[in-house]
NUVOKE-819664 format. One record per residue (C-alpha): residue in three letters; x, y, z. Coordinates in steps of 0.05 Angstrom, whole numbers, plus 5000, padded with zeros to 4 digits. Example, Ala and Ser with C-alpha at 12.3 -4.5 7.8 and 13.67 -1.06 7.14 Angstrom:
2
ala524649105156ser527349795143
***
This chain:
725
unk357081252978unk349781222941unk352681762899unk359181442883unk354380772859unk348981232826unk355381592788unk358080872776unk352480582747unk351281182704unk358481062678unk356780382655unk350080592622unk354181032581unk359780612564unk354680062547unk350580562503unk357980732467unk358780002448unk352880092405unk356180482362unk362079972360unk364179602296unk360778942300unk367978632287unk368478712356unk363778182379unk366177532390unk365177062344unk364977562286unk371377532245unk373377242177unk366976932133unk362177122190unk365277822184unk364577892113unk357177522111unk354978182158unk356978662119unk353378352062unk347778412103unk348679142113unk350479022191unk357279512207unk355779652272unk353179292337unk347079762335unk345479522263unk345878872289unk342078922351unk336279392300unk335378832255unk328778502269unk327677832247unk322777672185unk319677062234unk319676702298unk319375952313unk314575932372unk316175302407unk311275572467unk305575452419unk308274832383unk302874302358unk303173562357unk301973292289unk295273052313unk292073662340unk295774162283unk288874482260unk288674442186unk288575052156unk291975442203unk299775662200unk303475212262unk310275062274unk311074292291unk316373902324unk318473192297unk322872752280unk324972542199unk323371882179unk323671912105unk327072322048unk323272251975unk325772611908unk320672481859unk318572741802unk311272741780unk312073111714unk316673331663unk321374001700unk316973941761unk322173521822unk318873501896unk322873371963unk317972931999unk319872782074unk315372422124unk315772742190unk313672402256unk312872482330unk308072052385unk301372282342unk302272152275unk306272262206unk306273032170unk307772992097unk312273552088unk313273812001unk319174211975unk318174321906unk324474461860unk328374401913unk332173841901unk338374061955unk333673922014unk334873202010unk342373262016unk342473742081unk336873242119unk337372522141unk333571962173unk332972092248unk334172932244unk329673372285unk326473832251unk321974502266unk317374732202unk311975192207unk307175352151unk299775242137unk296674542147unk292774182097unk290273532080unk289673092027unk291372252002unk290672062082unk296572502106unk296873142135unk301373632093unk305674322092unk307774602027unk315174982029unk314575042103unk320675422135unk324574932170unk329974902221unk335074352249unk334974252326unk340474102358unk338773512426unk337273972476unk330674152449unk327174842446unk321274702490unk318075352508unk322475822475unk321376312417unk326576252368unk328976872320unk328976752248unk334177222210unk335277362148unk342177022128unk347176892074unk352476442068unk358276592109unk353476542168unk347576012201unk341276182241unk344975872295unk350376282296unk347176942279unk342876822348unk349176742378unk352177342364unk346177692376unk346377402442unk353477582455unk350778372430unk345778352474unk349978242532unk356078702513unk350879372513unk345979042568unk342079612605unk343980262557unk341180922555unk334981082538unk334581732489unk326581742500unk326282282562unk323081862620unk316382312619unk314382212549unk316181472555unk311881342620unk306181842576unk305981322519unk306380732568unk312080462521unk317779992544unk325580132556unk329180142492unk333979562532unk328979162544unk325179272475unk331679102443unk332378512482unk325578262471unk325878422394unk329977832391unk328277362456unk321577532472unk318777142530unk311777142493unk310177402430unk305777922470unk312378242492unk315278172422unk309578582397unk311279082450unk317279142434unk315979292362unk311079912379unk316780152426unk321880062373unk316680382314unk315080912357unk322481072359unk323281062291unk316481542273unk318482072322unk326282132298unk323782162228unk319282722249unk324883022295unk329482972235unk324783242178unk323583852231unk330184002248unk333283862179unk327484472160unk329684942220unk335984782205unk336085142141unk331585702168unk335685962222unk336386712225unk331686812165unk326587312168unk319787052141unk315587512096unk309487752118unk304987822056unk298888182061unk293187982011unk290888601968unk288088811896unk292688211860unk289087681907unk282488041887unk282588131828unk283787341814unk278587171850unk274187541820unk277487291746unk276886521769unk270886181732unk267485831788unk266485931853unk272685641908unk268885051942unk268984942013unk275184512013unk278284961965unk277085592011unk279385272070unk286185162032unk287385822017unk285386072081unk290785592110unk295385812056unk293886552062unk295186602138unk301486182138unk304086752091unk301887322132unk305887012185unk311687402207unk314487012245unk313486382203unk316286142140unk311485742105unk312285002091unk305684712064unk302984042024unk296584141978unk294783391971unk288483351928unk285782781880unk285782911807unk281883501788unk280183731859unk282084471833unk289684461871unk291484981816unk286185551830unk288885501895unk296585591879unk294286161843unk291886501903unk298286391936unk302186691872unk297687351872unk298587461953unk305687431939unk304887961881unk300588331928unk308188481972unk312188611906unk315588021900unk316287391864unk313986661857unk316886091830unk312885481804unk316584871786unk313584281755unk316983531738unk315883651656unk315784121609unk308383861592unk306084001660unk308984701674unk306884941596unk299184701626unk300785121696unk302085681639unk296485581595unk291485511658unk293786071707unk297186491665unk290586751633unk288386901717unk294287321725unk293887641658unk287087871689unk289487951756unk294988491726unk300788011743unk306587821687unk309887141676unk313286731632unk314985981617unk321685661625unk323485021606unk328484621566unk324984711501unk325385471510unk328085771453unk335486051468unk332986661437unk327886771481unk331386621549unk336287281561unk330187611564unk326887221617unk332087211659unk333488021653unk325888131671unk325987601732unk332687981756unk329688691748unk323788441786unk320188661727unk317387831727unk312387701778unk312486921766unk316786461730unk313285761711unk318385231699unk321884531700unk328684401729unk331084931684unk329785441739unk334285151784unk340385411728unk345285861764unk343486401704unk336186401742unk337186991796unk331487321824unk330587981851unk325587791912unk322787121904unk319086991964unk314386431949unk315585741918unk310685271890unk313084571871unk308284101838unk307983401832unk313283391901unk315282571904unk318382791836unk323383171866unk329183041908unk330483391968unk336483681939unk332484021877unk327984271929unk333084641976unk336284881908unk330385311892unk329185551956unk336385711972unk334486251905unk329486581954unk331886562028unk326486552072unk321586402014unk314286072034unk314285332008unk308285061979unk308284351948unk302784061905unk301183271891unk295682931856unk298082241893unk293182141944unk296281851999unk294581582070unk295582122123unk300081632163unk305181612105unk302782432090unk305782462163unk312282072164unk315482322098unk312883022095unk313183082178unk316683732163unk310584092124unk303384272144unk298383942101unk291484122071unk288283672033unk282683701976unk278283091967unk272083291928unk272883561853unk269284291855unk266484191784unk265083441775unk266283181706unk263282611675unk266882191706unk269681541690unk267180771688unk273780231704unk272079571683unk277779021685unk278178531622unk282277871608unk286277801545unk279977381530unk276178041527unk281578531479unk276378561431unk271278961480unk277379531487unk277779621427unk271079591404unk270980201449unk276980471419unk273580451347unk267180601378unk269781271403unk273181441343unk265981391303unk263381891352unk269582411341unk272982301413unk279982031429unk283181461470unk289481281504unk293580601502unk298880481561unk304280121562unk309679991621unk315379981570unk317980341521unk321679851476unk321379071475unk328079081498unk326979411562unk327379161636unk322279081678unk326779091742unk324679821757unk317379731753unk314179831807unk311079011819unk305178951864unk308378331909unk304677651900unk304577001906unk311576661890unk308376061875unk301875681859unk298775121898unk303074611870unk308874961877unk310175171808unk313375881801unk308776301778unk311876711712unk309777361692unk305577591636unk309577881582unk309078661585unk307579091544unk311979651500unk310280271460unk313280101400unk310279371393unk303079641417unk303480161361unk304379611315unk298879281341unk293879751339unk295280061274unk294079291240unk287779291293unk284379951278unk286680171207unk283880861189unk286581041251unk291981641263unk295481271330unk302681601359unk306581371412unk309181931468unk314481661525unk320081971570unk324381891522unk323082411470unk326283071471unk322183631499unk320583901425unk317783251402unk314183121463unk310883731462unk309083671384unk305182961396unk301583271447unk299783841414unk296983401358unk293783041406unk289583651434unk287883861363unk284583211345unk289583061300unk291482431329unk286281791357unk289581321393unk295781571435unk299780971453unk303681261518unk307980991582unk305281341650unk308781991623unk301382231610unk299682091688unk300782691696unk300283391658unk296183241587unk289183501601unk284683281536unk277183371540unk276283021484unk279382371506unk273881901533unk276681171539unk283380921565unk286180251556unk292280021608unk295779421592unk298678941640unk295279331706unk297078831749unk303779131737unk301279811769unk299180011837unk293080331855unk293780971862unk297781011791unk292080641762unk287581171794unk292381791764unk291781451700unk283981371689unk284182051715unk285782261647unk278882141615unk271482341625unk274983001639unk269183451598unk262383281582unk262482611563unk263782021612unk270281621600unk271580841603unk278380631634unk279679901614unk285079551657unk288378911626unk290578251668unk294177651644unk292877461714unk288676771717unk286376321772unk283575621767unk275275641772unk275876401798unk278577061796unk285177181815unk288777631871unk291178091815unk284178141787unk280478171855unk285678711873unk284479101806unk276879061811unk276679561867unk278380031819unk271779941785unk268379911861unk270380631880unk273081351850unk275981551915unk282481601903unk284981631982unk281180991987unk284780701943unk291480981961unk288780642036unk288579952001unk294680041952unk298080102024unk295979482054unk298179201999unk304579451970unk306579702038unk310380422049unk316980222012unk314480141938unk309280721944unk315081161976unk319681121930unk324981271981unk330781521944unk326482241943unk327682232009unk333882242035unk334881512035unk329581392086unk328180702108unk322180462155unk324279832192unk319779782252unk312880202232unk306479902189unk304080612170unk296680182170unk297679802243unk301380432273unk296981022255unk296981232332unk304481162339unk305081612282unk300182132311unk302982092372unk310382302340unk308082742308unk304583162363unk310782902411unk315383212365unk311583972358unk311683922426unk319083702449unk321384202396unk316084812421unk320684612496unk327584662451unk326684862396unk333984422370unk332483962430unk338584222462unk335384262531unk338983762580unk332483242573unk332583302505unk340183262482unk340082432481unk334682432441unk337582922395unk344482522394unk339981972368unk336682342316unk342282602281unk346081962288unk341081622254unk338682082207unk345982372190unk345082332117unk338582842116unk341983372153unk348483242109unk344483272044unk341483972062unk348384262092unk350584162023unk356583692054
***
C-alpha cells in the first residue's frame, strides 16, 4: 500500500512539474486582453509566469503610521485620501497633490506631471504608497511614491507582490493568476539532486517559487531569491560546459610539446616574462600538453599587462608539433598591430605568417591561402576574413581570439570547427569581475594579468565641466608645442545619429522637484572636427570612426603614427588596437555617457612611452551647490588606475546586463543573480558544476537527468546555436 501512495504521489509531482511547461492560456482567468497583455510581457508559459520576480513588494507587516514614518527612510504607509490638488506652480511644471490621512496625522503625497492621477483617485479611497519620507511647509511628504488601491478587506500583515504590468492586465489580477499558478503546479519536482541541495542549505524550488511571490517575511523572500539565483548560476555553468563538451565529443586533443620554436622566442622577447606573465604561460603551456584535454582558456589582463608576449608563446608551442595557429582579432587595425608586434618574434623564432584581412589586396590572397593549405603557413593573423570558406588549413590546432565579447559565439565555433580539436585561447583587455568572468565564460579556464610588466608613464584623469573646455585644450595646444599628439572622443559619429544604442550609465529619472532630468547633448565626429579646427588653427586634426572602409581607416592611422596628424577626433573605435607613443593627452566628451571600464580602455591609450599622458573626461552633469552622481561617479577614475577596480564599481553600478552585452552570448539573461551580492552562489556553481559533471560527465546519471532536463530546457537556444540548428 505505502508503495502504491509513494508511486501515487510521485505521479502527481510529475504531472504537476509538466504543467510548468504548459501554455499560460491554460490558467484561469487568462484569455482574451489578459492573454494578449502576457505575451507582451514575454510570459508563454506557466513557468515564465511563475519565474517572473516582482520589481517590489508592499510590506504591510512593516507598515508605518503617518506619525511614526521616520523621515528619511523609504516606508510604505496605509491611509485614507482626503484631498486631490492639480496645481501648477510654474509654466510646463503640473503637480498631483493629495492629502493622505489615517488616526496620526496628514502625508502630503506629490505626483509631478502626472496629471491622470487625479482622475483614477477620489475622496475616501484607500491607498498604500511607499517611498522616502521627507519634510517640509508643516507636512510630512513622498515624492512619486508607488501607490496601490485597497480593496475593504485590508492587507494587514501581508506582503504584497508588485509586477511589472501593461494594459490589458492590473496588479490585482496578475496576483491572481499567479495565485491560481501557484496552485495548479503546487509541490513539483525538484531538478537540484537532494544532496547538493541539503550541502548548500538552500530551499525547495516549490517552496522558493512560492515564496518569490507570497513570502511570509521578507527573510524568506530573500531565501528564496538565493535558491532561485543559485539555480540560475549553476545551469548557466552546466550549459556553457555541456554546450563545450558537446562539441568536443570524440575529438582527440593535441598534445604539444614545447621545443626550439618556444625557445627561441623567448629568448627573442625584449624583456623578461614577469611573474604573472610566467604563470600564464605555464597554465597555457600545460593545458596544451594535455592529451587528454582540449584547451579552452581566457587571458584577461588590463591594458598593457603584456597579454600578447604570452599568445606568442602559445603560437610557437603549437609550431613546436608542426601545426598551425590561428589569431583572430575584431579589426583590421588590431590584427595588422598583432602582425607588426609578434610577427618580428616569430620571424626570430624561425616561424612564417602572414596577415589577412579585408583590406588584403586580392592579389595577394591566393597565395596565402595556398601556403596555409600546404601547411607551408605556421600562423595566419586575421579579422573575420579567416572565417571565409576559401580559408582551409592543413593542421590548425590552436586558436587565439582577441578582444572575445566582440565575437559571437557563432564566429567562435566557426573557426574552431576549421581545426577540430584545436586548443582555444581567448584574449580581453576588459577587466572584468571574476563573478561575471565566471557566469559568461563558465565554460573556459581563466588566467588573469593585473600588473603591466614594463610600466609606462602612466596617465593622470582629471574630470572638467564645460566650464573648464578651455583647460583641455590648453593641453591639447600645449602638447602640440612640445611635438606630441592628442585624441578627441566622441560617442557619435554624425549629428544625426541615435543615441539609443549607447551604452547609458542609469540615473536618476528625475530631480528633486520632479522635473525630468534631459540629457546633455552628445557629441559627433564630424561637428567636433569643426570645432576644433576653428579652436586650434595650425592644427592638422582627422576624424577616424567605424564607418570608414578598412583602406581609409588604416591610412588615418597610419598618418597618425607618423606624426602627420595632431589631434585625432575618434568614436571608441581607437579603444582598442592604435598603439601611439607619441600621443600624451586624451580628451572624452560626454563621459557620463561611458562606463567605467570603457573610460578606463580609453585613457589607456596615452602615457604609453616615456612621457606621462593626461585623460580629460567631460560632464554636462551638474548638481545644485555640489558635485553630481555622474561627476562623483567619474572622479574615481582619477582616484585609481586599477582597472579591475574599476570594472568592480562599473558593476555596482551598471549592473551585469549593460556591461554584458548579452547578445554575444547566446541570448543569456540573468533574472535572479547580483553578480556583486551573489559572489558565493556563483563560486559555489561553479565548483558544483566541475563536480556533478566529473560524476556524469553529460549528467546522464539517474540523479543527475532532472537537472539536466532543466538545463537544456532552459538554455535550449545555446546548445541550438552551436549544433548549427
Amino acid at each position: 500500500m505505502g508503495e502504491v501512495c509513494t508511486a501515487s504521489i510521485v505521479s502527481g509531482r510529475l504531472m504537476r512539474t509538466v504543467a510548468l511547461d504548459g501554455d499560460v492560456s491554460t490558467l484561469n482567468y487568462v484569455s482574451g486582453k489578459r492573454e494578449e497583455a502576457l505575451h507582451r510581457l514575454g510570459v508563454q508559459t506557466v513557468e515564465d509566469l511563475l519565474l517572473r520576480m516582482p520589481h517590489r513588494y508592499l510590506d504591510f507587516t512593516r507598515a508605518w503610521s503617518i506619525e511614526m514614518a521616520p523621515i528619511g527612510s523609504v516606508c510604505t504607509i496605509v491611509g485614507e485620501v482626503d484631498r486631490i490638488t492639480n496645481k501648477q506652480p510654474r509654466p510646463r511644471m503640473q503637480v498631483t497633490e493629495v492629502m493622505l490621512v489615517d488616526a496620526t496625522g496628514v502625508l502630503q503625497i506629490a505626483f509631478f506631471r502626472q496629471p491622470w492621477i487625479a482622475q483614477q483617485l477620489k475622496v475616501g479611497d484607500r491607498l498604500a504608497v511607499m517611498g522616502k519620507v521627507e519634510f517640509a511647509y508643516g507636512f510630512k511628504q513622498i515624492a512619486s511614491p508607488h501607490f496601490e488601491k485597497l480593496d475593504g478587506s485590508g492587507a494587514a500583515g501581508t506582503i504584497l507582490p508588485v509586477h511589472f504590468v501593461c494594459d490589458g492586465i492590473s496588479q490585482a489580477w496578475m496576483r491572481r493568476i499567479v495565485s491560481t499558478a501557484l496552485e495548479a503546479v503546487g509541490d513539483f519536482c525538484d531538478p537540484l539532486p537532494a544532496a547538493l541541495r541539503t550541502k548548500r542549505h538552500l530551499m525547495s524550488a516549490s517552496r522558493a517559487v512560492r515564496a518569490l511571490h507570497f513570502p511570509s517575511s521578507m527573510g524568506e523572500r530573500d531565501l528564496a531569491r538565493r535558491r532561485l539565483a543559485y539555480d540560475e548560476s549553476l545551469m548557466l555553468q552546466l550549459a556553457l560546459r555541456l554546450r563545450g563538451d558537446d562539441g568536443l565529443l570524440d575529438i582527440k586533443p593535441y598534445a604539444h610539446t614545447p621545443g626550439a620554436h618556444y625557445q627561441a622566442l623567448l629568448a627573442a622577447l625584449p624583456f623578461a616574462l614577469s611573474d604573472e606573465q610566467a604563470v600564464a604561460v605555464e597554465d597555457i603551456v600545460t593545458d596544451m600538453q594535455n592529451p587528454e584535454h582540449v584547451m579552452n582558456r581566457l587571458l584577461l589582463g588590463d591594458v598593457g599587462t603584456g597579454k600578447t608576449a604570452v599568445a606568442s608563446c602559445a603560437i610557437a608551442v603549437a609550431a613546436d608539433t608542426g601545426t598551425q595557429a590561428c589569431v583572430m582579432a575584431p579589426t583590421g587595425v588590431l590584427a595588422r598591430q598583432y602582425a607588426e608586434k609578434i610577427g618580428p618574434l616569430l620571424d626570430a623564432a624561425g616561424i612564417s605568417w602572414a596577415l589577412l584581412t579585408g583590406s588584403t589586396k586580392k592579389a595577394d590572397r591566393p597565395s596565402i591561402h595556398e601556403r596555409l593549405l600546404s601547411g607551408e603557413l605556421d600562423v595566419l593573423f586575421g579579422t573575420h576574413a579567416v572565417l571565409s570558406d576559401d580559408v582551409v588549413f592543413k593542421h590548425l590546432s590552436l586558436v587565439v581570439i582577441d578582444e572575445q565579447h566582440r565575437f559571437g559565439v557563432g564566429q567562435r565555433n566557426r573557426l574552431r570547427a576549421k581545426g577540430p580539436g584545436a586548443d582555444l585561447l581567448v584574449m580581453t583587455a576588459t577587466p572584468i569581475p571574476r563573478t561575471l568572468a565566471l557566469s559568461i565564460y563558465g565554460d573556459l579556464d581563466t588566467s588573469i594579468i593585473k600588473h603591466r610588466p614594463v610600466p609606462g608613464a602612466g596617465v593622470e584623469t582629471r574630470v572638467l565641466t564645460e566650464a573648464n573646455r578651455d583647460i583641455a585644450y590648453g593641453a591639447i595646444r600645449e602638447a602640440h608645442e612640445q611635438g606630441r599628439q592628442a585624441y578627441v572622443i566622441c560617442p557619435l559619429v554624425e549629428p544625426s545619429d541615435s543615441a539609443e544604442d549607447l551604452d547609458d550609465v542609469p540615473g536618476v529619472k528625475r530631480d528633486d522637484e520632479g522635473k525630468v532630468t534631459l540629457p546633455a547633448p552628445l557629441h559627433d565626429t564630424a561637428t567636433e572636427l569643426d570645432r576644433l579646427r576653428l579652436a586650434l588653427p595650425g592644427l592638422a586634426i582627422e576624424r577616424l570612426h567605424g564607418r570608414m572602409s578598412p583602406a581609409e581607416k588604416d591610412r588615418v592611422i597610419d598618418s597618425f603614427k607618423q606624426g602627420d596628424i595632431d589631434v585625432l577626433v575618434s568614436t571608441t573605435v581607437v579603444e582598442v588596437g592604435v598603439d601611439v607613443p607619441n600621443a600624451t593627452v586624451m580628451v572624452i566628451e560626454n563621459g557620463d555617457r561611458f562606463g567605467l571600464a570603457a573610460l578606463h580602455q580609453l585613457r589607456g591609450r596615452v602615457g604609453r612611452g616615456g612621457v606621462p599622458g593626461t585623460c580629460y573626461v567631460m560632464t554636462y552633469s551638474k548638481n545644485k551647490g555640489g558635485k553630481s552622481a555622474a561627476q562623483d561617479r567619474l572622479e574615481s577614475l582619477e582616484k585609481t588606475s586599477d582597472g579591475f577596480e574599476l570594472a568592480e564599481q562599473d558593476l555596482r553600478l551598471r549592473h551585469e546586463g549593460e556591461i554584458l552585452g548579452y547578445r554575444q552570448h547566446g541570448g543569456v539573461t540573468l533574472r535572479f543573480v547580483d553578480l556583486e551580492s551573489d559572489a558565493d552562489l556563483i563560486e559555489w556553481a561553479h565548483l558544483d558544476a566541475v563536480e556533478l559533471l566529473r560524476y556524469a560527465r553529460n549528467l546522464d546519471a539517474p540523479a543527475t537527468l532532472p537537472l539536466k532536463y532543466a538545463v537544456v530546457a532552459r538554455y535550449r537556444h545555446i546548445f541550438k546555436e552551436v549544433s548549427g540548428g
